[in-house]
N, C-alpha and C positions, 0 to 999 in steps of 0.2 A: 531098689525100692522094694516096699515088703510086700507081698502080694495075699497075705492073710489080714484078718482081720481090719477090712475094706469099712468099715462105720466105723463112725464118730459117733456116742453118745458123751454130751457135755448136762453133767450134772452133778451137782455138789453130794448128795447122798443117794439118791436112787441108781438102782440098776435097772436093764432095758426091761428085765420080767418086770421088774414092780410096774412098767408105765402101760404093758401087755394089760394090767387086770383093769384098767380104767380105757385102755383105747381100743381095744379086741385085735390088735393090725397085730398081724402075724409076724412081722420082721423083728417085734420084739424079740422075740422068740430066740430068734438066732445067735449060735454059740460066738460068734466073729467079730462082735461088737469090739470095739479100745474103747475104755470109759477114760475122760480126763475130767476132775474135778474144779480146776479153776482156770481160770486165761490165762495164765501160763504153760498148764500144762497142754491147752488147747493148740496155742500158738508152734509150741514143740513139737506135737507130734506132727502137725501140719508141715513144719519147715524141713525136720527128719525123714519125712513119709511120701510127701506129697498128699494132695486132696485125694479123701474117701470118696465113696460112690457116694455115700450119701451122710449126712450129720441132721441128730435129735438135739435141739435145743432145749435148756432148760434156761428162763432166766437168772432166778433168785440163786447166787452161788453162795452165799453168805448165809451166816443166824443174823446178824445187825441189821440188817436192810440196805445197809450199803452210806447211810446218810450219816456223817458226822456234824451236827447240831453245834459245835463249839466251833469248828472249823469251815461251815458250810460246803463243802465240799463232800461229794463219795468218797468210799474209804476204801472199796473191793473195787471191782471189774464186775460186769455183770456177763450172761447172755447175748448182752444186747450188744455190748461191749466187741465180744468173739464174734458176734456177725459183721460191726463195723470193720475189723479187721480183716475177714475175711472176702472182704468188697476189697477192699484194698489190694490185698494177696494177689488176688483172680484182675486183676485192673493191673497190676503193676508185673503180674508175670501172664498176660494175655491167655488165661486161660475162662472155661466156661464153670459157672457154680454150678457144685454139685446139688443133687437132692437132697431137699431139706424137709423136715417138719420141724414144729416145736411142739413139746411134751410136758411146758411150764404151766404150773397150774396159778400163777398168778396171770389172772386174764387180758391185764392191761400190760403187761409185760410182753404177754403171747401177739398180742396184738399187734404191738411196735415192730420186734423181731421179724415177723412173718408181711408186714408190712414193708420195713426195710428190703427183703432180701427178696418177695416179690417184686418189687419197684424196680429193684436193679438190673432183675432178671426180665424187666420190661423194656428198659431202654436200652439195654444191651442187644435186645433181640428184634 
């Protein structure tokens, strides 16, 4: 297992400095970050690596929004997506979830996310 680069930042074009100038939290900061841009690359580094200490959520991973109108259905994976999973993960191989923030500036999105992944880390504990 690799023993560098310990964070997960999941986000489609920012990097951890850009999320630094709007949240002041120092960990941005940090050279050690793995960025993966969509759920798959999420998933991957996850199953290659094992759980970070910690993951920055972002939801919105797409330009579309995710909604296809002709099809009714989502078209992308979201944020929200990569946490459902990672409930999963941590449930299916008895482990504890890492620390998390989200760093989405879509608010209802942020909401969900951080919602979910508290919740689980309630009745787990």
């Amino acid at each position: 297992m690799e023993l560098t680069k310990r964070l997960l930042f999941l986000d489609d074009i920012r990097y951890p400095v850009d999320v630094y100038h709007y949240t002041k939290q120092d960990i941005y900061l940090r050279k050690d970050w793995h960025i993966a841009r969509n759920y798959e690359q999420f998933v991957n580094r996850i199953l290659e690596n094992g759980l970070p200490e910690m993951i920055s959520f972002d939801h919105d991973l797409a330009d579309e929004h995710y909604w296809n109108n002709d099809a009714g259905s989502f078209v992308e994976k979201t944020g929200y997506d990569c946490a459902k999973w990672l409930i999963d993960y941590c449930m299916d191989n008895d482990l504890d979830l890492p620390e998390f923030y989200c760093h989405s500036m879509n608010p209802v999105g942020k909401e969900n996310i951080e919602s979910l992944l508290k919740n689980f880390k309630n009745i787990i504990n």
